[in-house]
C-alpha positions in Angstrom: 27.3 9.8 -28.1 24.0 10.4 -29.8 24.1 6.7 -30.9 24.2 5.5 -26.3 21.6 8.3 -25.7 19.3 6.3 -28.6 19.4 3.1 -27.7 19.5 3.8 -23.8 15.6 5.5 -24.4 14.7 2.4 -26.7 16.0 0.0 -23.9 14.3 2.2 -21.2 11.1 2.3 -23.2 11.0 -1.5 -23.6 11.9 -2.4 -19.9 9.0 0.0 -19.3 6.7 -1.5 -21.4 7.5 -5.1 -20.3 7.2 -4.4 -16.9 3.7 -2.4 -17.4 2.8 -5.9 -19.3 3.7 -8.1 -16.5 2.2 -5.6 -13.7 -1.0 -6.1 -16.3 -0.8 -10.1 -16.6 -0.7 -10.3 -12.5 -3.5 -8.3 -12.0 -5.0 -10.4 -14.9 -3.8 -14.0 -13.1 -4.8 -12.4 -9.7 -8.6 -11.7 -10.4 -9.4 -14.9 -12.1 -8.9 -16.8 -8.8 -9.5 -17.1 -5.0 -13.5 -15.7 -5.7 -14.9 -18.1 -3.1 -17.4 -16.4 -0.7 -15.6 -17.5 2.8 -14.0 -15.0 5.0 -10.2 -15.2 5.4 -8.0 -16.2 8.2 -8.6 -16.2 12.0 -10.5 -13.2 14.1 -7.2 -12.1 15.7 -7.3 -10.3 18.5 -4.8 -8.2 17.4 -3.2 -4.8 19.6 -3.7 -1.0 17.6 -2.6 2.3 18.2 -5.9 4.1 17.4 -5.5 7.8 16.2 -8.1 10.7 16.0 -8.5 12.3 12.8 -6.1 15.2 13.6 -3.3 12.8 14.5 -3.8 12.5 18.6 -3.1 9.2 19.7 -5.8 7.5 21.4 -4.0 4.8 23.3 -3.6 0.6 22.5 -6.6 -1.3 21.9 -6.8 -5.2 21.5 -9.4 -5.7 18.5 -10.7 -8.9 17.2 -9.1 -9.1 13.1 -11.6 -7.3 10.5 -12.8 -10.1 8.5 -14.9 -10.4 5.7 -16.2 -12.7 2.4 -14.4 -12.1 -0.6 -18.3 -10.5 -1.8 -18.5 -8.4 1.4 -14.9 -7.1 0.2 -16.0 -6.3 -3.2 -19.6 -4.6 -2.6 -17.1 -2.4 -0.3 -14.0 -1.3 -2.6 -13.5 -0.3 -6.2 -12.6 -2.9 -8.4 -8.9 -1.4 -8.3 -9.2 -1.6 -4.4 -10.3 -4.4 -4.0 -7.1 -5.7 -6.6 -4.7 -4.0 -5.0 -5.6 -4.8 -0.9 -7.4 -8.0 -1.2 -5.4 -9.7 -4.1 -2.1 -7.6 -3.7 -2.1 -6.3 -6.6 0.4 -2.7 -8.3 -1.5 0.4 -9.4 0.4 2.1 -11.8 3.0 4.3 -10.9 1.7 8.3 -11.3 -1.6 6.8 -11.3 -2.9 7.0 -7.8 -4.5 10.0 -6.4 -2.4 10.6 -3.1 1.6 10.5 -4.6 1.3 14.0 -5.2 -0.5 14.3 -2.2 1.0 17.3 0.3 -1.9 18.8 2.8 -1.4 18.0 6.6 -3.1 15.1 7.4 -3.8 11.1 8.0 -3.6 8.1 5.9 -6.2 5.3 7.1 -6.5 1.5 5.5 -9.1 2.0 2.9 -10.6 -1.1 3.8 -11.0 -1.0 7.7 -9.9 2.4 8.7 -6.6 1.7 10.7 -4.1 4.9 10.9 -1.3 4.1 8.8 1.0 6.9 8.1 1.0 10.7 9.2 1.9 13.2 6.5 4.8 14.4 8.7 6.6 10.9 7.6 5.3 11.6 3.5 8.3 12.2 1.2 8.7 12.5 -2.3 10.4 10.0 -3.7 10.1 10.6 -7.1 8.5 6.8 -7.8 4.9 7.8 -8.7 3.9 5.9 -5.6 3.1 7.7 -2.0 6.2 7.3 0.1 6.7 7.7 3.9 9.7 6.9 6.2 8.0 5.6 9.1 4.1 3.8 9.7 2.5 6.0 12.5 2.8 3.1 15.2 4.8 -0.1 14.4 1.6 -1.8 15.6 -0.6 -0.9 12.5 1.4 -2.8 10.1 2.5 -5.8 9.2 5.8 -6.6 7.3 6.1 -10.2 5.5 8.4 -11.4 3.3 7.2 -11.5 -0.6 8.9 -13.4 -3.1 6.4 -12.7 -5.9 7.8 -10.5 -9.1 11.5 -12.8 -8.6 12.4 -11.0 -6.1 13.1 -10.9 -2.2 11.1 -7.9 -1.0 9.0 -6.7 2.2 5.6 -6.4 1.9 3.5 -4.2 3.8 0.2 -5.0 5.2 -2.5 -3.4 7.8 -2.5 -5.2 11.0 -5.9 -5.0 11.3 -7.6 -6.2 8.3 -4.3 -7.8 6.4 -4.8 -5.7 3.4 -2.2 -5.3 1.0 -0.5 -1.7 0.9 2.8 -1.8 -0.7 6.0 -2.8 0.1 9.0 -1.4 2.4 12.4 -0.6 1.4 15.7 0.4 3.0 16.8 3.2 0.4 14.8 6.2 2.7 15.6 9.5 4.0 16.8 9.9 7.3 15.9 9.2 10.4 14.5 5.9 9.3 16.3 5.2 6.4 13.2 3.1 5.0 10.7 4.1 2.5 7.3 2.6 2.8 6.3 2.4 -1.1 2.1 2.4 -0.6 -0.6 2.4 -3.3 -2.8 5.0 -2.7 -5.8 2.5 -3.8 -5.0 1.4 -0.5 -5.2 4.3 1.5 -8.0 6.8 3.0 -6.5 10.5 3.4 -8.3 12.6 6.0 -7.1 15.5 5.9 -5.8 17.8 9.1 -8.2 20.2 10.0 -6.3 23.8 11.3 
């Protein structure tokens, strides 16, 4: 019995350590391309459910696409921002600030402020990654289909600046059954003031 317990922590340790490596060498790939200074995609306009700070809902708004150069993006975000939502890049798991995150409050894109997720949706799912079983208005994200890492998965995007925020999966809590896997390099908490 000792012998299964032994080799199932060596195995565990090197599938961990292999996939930390290749989470490593795509971040690595990622930032040595695409640094050209021209603004991405089309203007949009695109339809929002803007929020207030304390979670109102403000009504739908039809806003042009936040667009900017790939310098504008940088002088703006951290280098890990800027990885993660412009070049759709992982943080590590455990590593981000908000996982452990449990105060009342709103998640915004860290890039253009769009209200993402309400803390009322936030879940633990015990992945190192914040978690949340519903996006505060179908409108403020985007879901594509991303066949990166070798396999099919759904990634998660903000309507209205596409930046990258994490992926979507179907193995959730109730109601929803999904769990919206975000990194928090991608997210702004503002917290709910009593």
């Amino acid at each position: 019995m000792n012998e299964i317990t032994r080799r199932g922590l060596i195995f565990g340790a090197a599938t961990a350590g292999a996939y930390g490596l290749l989470v490593g060498v795509e971040r690595i790939c990622l930032s040595a391309f695409a640094d050209d200074d021209e603004a991405e995609g089309g203007a949009g306009p695109v339809k929002i459910v803007k929020f207030a700070d304390d979670g109102a809902r403000l009504g739908i708004y039809a806003l042009a696409k936040v667009r900017k150069s790939k310098s504008e993006w940088k002088k703006q975000l951290t280098p890990l921002q800027y990885d993660v939502t412009r070049r759709a890049a992982t943080e590590f798991a455990f590593s981000g600030a908000l996982y452990d995150q449990h105060a009342p409050g709103l998640y915004r894109c860290v890039d253009c402020g769009n209200a993402l997720f309400d803390s009322k949706a936030k879940f633990d799912s015990g992945t190192g990654w914040p978690s949340f079983w519903a996006a505060i208005a179908a409108e403020n994200v985007h879901e594509k289909k991303d066949f990166s890492m070798g396999a099919l998965r759904t990634e998660v995007k903000c309507a209205l600046c596409d930046a990258h925020l994490g992926h979507v999966f179907t193995d959730g809590p109730e109601p929803t059954g999904l769990r919206y896997c975000m990194n928090s390099a991608a997210l702004l908490f503002v917290p709910r003031k009593s």
